[in-house]
N, C-alpha and C positions, 0 to 999 in steps of 0.2 A: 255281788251287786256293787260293793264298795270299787272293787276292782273297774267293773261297766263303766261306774262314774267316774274314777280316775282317767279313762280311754278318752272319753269324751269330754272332759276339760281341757287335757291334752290338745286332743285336737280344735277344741275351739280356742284355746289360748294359737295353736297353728296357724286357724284359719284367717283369725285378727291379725295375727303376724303378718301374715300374707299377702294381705289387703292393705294393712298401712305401709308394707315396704312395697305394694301397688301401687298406692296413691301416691309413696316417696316416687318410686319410680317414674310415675306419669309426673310428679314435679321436677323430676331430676332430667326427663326428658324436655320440660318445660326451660328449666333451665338452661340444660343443653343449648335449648333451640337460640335462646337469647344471648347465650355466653358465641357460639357460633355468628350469630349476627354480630356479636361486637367483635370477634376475632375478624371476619370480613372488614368490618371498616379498621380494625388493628394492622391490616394486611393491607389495607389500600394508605392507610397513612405511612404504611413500612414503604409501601410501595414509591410513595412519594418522600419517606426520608431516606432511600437508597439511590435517588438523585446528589449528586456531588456538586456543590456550591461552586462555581467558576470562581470567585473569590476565594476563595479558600484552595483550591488547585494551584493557580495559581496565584503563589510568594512572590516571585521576582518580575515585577512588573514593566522594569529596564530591561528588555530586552535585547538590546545592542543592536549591530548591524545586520540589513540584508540586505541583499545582492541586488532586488527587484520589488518596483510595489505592486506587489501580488499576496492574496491570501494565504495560497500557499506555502509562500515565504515566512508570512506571518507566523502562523501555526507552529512551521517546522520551530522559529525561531523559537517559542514560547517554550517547545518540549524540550530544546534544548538546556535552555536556562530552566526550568522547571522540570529534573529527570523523574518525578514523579507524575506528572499531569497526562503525559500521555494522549494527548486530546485527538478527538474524532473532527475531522474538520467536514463529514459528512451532515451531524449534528449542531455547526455551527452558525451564528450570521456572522459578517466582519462590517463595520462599518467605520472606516476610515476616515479621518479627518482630510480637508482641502489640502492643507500643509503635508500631507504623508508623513506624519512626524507620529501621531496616536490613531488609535484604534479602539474601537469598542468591540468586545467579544462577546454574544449573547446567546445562551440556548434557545435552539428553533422551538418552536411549541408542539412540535413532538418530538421534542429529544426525551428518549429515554433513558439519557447517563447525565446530564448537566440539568441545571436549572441556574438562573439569575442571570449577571454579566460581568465582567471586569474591564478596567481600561489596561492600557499597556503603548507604552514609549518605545520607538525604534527610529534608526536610521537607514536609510539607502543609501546603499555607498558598495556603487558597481564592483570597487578596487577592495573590498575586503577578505580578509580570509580567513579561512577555518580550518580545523586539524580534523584529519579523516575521520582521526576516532572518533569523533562527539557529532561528525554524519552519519557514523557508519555504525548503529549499534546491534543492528540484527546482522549476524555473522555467518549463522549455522542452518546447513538444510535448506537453504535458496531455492527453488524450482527455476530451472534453467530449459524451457524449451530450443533444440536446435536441430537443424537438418541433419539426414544423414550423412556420417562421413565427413562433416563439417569440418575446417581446421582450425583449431580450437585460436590462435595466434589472428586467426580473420575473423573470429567472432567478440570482436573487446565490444561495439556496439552494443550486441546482443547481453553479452554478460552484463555491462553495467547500466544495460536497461533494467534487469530482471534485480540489479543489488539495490536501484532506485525505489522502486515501487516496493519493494520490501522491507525498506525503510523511509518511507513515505511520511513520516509521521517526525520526522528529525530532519529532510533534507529535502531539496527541488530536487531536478532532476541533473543526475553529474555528468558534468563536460567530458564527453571520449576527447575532445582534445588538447585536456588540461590533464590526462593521468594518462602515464607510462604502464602498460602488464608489462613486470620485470617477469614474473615466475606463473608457471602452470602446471600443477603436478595431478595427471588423469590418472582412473580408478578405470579398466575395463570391464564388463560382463559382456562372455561369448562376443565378442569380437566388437564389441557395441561401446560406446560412452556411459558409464555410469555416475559416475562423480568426477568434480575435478576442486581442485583449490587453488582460487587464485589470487595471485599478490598484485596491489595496483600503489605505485608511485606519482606524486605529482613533480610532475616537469618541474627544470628550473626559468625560472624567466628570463628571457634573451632580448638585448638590444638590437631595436630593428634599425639603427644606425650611428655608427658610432662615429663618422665623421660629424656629427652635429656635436656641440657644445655640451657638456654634463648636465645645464641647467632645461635642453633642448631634448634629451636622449629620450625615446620614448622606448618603455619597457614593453613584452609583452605581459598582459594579464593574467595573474594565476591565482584562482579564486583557493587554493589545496593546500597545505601543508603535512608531511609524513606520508606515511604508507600504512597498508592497511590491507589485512588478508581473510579474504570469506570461500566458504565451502558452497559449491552447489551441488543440488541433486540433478542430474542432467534425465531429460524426457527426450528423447527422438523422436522426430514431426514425422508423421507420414508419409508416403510420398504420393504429391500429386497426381491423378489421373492426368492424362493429356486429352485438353480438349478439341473434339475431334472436328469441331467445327474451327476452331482455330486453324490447323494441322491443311485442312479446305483451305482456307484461306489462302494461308501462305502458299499451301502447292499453286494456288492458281496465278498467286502473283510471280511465283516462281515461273510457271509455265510461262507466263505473258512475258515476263523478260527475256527468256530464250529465244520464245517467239518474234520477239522484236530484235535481238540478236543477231537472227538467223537470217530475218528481212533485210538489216543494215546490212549485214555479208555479201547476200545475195545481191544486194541493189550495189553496192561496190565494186562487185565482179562484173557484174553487167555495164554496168558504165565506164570499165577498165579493159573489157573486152574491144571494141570497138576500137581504142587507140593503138593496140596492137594490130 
C-alpha cells in the first residue's frame, strides 16, 4: 500500500511538474512572441543603422579638379580622394552650386546604402590630369565583348570602353585618343580569343605649332599621366543573321543601276550609230 502511495505521489509531484513547465512554456512562448516582435523592430532599426552616413564616407571634402561639370565627374572625383567611400551614384542626388565650385551630395529616399548629405569643393579645369592608377583600379577579369576574329590592335575603342564602365565609380569615360595600346598579350581557346592583357600609355603632348612664340604655343591636351595594364575576359558576339529584307533591298538597287547602266550604253550606241 505504502508502495501504491509512493507511485502516486510520484506521479502527481510529475503531473504538477508538467503543467507548471506548461504554463512556463505557454509564458516562454509568450515571451517569445514579444522578444520576436522587438527583435523585428531590433531588425528594422539594424536596418536603418546599416545605412552609411555620407558624412562620414566621405573625409576629404576638397575634392580637387575635374575635367567637366558633370556628376559623374563628381562622384568619380569623391571616390578617388575618398578610397573608402566607393559611392553608388545610382543612389545619389548632386545639386550643384551656380558657381560650379560645390555641391551637395544627398541620399535619394530610397537609397538603400547612404542616408543624410555632405557638401564637397571642386574645380573644373579642362587642362588637368591624372595618373592612370587612381582611374584605373578595377584591373582584373574585365568582360570584354568582341566580334569574331576581331583584330585585337582595331579594337582600342572597344577595350577601353569595357575598362570605363568597369571602373565607373573612379573615372568618366577615357579618351581612345589620349592613350597609346603599347602591349597585347592574347590567351587562345580552340582557335577563339579567350583573354588578353593590355597595356595602355598616355600620349605625350605635341605642339600644334611651333612657329608661334613660346608664350603663343598651343599644346595638345592630355588629361593621362603613366601607364597602366588590365586583363580581360574576352566574349565573342555572335554573328549576325543577314537581314533578308536588307539583302532585297540592295539587289534591287543593284538591279536598277545596271539597269540604268545598260540603258545609258545602249542609248550611246544608238546615237553613235547614225554618225557612222
Amino acid at each position: 500500500m505504502k508502495k501504491f502511495l509512493s507511485i502516486l505521489t510520484a506521479s502527481a509531484i510529475l503531473l504538477t511538474t508538467g503543467s507548471f513547465a506548461l504554463i512556463n512554456n505557454n509564458n516562454s512562448k509568450n515571451n517569445i512572441i514579444l522578444k520576436q516582435t522587438t527583435n523585428i523592430t531590433s531588425n528594422t532599426e539594424a536596418n536603418i543603422e546599416t545605412k552609411k552616413d555620407l558624412s562620414e564616407l566621405v573625409k576629404e571634402k576638397n575634392i580637387g579638379d575635374i575635367l567637366k561639370d558633370l556628376d559623374q565627374e563628381i562622384i568619380a572625383a569623391i571616390n578617388r580622394k575618398n578610397k573608402d567611400a566607393r559611392l553608388n551614384i545610382s543612389e545619389l542626388k548632386i545639386e550643384k552650386n551656380k558657381d560650379s565650385k560645390k555641391a551637395k551630395i544627398s541620399a535619394k529616399d530610397d537609397s538603400k546604402k547612404y542616408q543624410g548629405s555632405v557638401d564637397v569643393e571642386f574645380k573644373v579645369n579642362s587642362n588637368a590630369q591624372f595618373e592612370l592608377s587612381d582611374l584605373i583600379t578595377n584591373k582584373e577579369y574585365i568582360d570584354l565583348k568582341l566580334p569574331k576574329n576581331v583584330d585585337i590592335k582595331k579594337a582600342k575603342k572597344d577595350i577601353l570602353r569595357a575598362l570605363s564602365i568597369a571602373n565607373i565609380k573612379t573615372t568618366s569615360a577615357l579618351d581612345a585618343k589620349q592613350l597609346e595600346m603599347i602591349r597585347a598579350d592574347i590567351t587562345f581557346e580552340k582557335e577563339n580569343y579567350k583573354s588578353v592583357s593590355v597595356t595602355f600609355k598616355a600620349i605625350k603632348p605635341q605642339v600644334s605649332n611651333k612657329k608661334e612664340s613660346k608664350q603663343d604655343e598651343k599644346k595638345t591636351v592630355i588629361n593621362y599621366k603613366g601607364e597602366i595594364t588590365a586583363k580581360f575576359n574576352i566574349e565573342i558576339k555572335p554573328d549576325q543573321k543577314p537581314d533578308n529584307k536588307g539583302v532585297i533591298i540592295a539587289l534591287s538597287i543593284a538591279s536598277a543601276s545596271v539597269l540604268a547602266g545598260t540603258a545609258i550604253l545602249v542609248t550611246k550606241k544608238y546615237k553613235k550609230t547614225p554618225t557612222n
